[in-house]
C-alpha positions as CSV (number, residue, x, y, z in Angstrom):
1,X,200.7,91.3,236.0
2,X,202.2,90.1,239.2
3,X,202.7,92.0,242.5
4,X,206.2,93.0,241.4
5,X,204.4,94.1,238.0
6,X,206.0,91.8,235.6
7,X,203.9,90.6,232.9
8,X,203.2,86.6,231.6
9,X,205.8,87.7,229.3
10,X,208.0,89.7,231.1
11,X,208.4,86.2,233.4
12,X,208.4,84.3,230.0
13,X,211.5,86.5,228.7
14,X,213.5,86.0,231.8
15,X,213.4,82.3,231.7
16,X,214.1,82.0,227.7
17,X,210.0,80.6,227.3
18,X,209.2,83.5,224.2
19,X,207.6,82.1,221.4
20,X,209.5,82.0,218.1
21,X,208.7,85.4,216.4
22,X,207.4,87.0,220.0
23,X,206.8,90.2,218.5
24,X,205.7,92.4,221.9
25,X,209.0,93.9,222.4
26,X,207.5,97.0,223.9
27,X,204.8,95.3,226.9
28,X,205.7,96.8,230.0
29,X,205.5,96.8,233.8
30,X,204.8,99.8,236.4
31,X,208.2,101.2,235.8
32,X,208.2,101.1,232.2
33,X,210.9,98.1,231.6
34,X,209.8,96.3,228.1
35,X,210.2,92.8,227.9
36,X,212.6,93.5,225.6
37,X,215.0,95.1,228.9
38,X,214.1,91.6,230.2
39,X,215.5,89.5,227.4
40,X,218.5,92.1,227.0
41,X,219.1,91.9,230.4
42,X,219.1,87.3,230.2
43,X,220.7,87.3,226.1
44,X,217.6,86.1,225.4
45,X,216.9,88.8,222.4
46,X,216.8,86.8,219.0
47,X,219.5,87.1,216.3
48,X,217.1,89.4,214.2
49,X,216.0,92.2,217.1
50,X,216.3,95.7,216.1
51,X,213.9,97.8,218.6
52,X,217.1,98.6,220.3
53,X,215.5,102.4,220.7
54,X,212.9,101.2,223.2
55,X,212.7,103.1,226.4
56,X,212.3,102.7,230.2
57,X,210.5,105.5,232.5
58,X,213.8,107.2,232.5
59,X,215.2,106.5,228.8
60,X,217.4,103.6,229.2
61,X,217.1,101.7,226.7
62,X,216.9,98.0,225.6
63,X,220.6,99.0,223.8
64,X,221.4,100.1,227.1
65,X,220.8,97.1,229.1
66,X,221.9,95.2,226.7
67,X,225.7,96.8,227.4
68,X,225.4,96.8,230.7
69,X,225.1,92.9,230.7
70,X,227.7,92.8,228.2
71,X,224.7,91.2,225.6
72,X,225.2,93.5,222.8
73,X,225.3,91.5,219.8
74,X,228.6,91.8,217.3
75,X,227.0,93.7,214.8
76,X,225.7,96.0,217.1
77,X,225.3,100.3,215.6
78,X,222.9,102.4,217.8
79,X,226.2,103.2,219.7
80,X,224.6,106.9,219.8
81,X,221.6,105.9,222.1
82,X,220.6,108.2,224.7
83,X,219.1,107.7,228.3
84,X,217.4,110.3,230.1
85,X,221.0,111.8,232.0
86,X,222.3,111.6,228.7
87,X,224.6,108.3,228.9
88,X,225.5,107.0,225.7
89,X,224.8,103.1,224.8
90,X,228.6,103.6,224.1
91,X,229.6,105.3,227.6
92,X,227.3,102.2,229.0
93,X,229.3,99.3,227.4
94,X,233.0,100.8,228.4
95,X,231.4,101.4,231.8
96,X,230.5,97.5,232.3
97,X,231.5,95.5,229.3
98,X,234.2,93.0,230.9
99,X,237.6,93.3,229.6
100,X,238.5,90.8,227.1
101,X,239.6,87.4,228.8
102,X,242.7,87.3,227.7
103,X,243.4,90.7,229.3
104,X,244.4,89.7,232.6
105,X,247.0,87.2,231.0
106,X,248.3,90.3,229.4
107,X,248.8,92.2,232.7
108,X,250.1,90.0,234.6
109,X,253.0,89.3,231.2
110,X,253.4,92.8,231.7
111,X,254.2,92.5,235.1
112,X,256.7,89.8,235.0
113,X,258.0,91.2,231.4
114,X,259.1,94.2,234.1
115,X,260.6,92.1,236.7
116,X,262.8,90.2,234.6
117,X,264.1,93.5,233.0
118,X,265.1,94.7,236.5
């Protein structure tokens, strides 16, 4: 563990070094983050991850993290996941999921849709 209390792996995660089938999701450092918030937090979770439930100090979960980066995979279900303030992995992902990127384009041809009608 390092001074900021990452593990080997926690570093390892961050950087995209895991093994192929890393399978200690739930290591974590002084404030509870699993490796798995790590990877969440890079898109560095493999295809196949499913411990989506797994929990920080205060109950945020890898789901969690994972919306808040926008890293939520397509097939994504747990929408229901609950931190400790009861936020919702859904509430999460509306909160800081970008807007799709042709939304802006749609705006602004909102915009100029308006000004030609006037």
């Amino acid at each position: 563990m390092n001074k900021n209390g990452d593990t080997v792996a926690h570093i390892d995660a961050y950087y995209n070094y895991l093994q192929p089938g890393f399978n200690q999701w739930n290591l974590t450092d002084k404030s509870g983050r699993t490796v798995a918030h790590q990877a969440a937090e890079q898109d560095h979770l493999p295809p196949d991850f499913n411990q989506w439930e797994l929990a920080d100090n205060s109950g945020w979960t890898v789901a969690h993290e994972a919306a808040c980066y926008g890293n939520l995979p397509s097939n994504f279900n747990k929408w229901d996941l609950v931190d400790n303030k009861g936020r919702a992995v859904a509430q999460v992902a509306r909160e800081y999921e970008p807007p799709p990127p042709n939304a802006i384009d749609r705006v602004l041809l909102r915009k100029i849709r308006r000004n030609n009608q006037s």
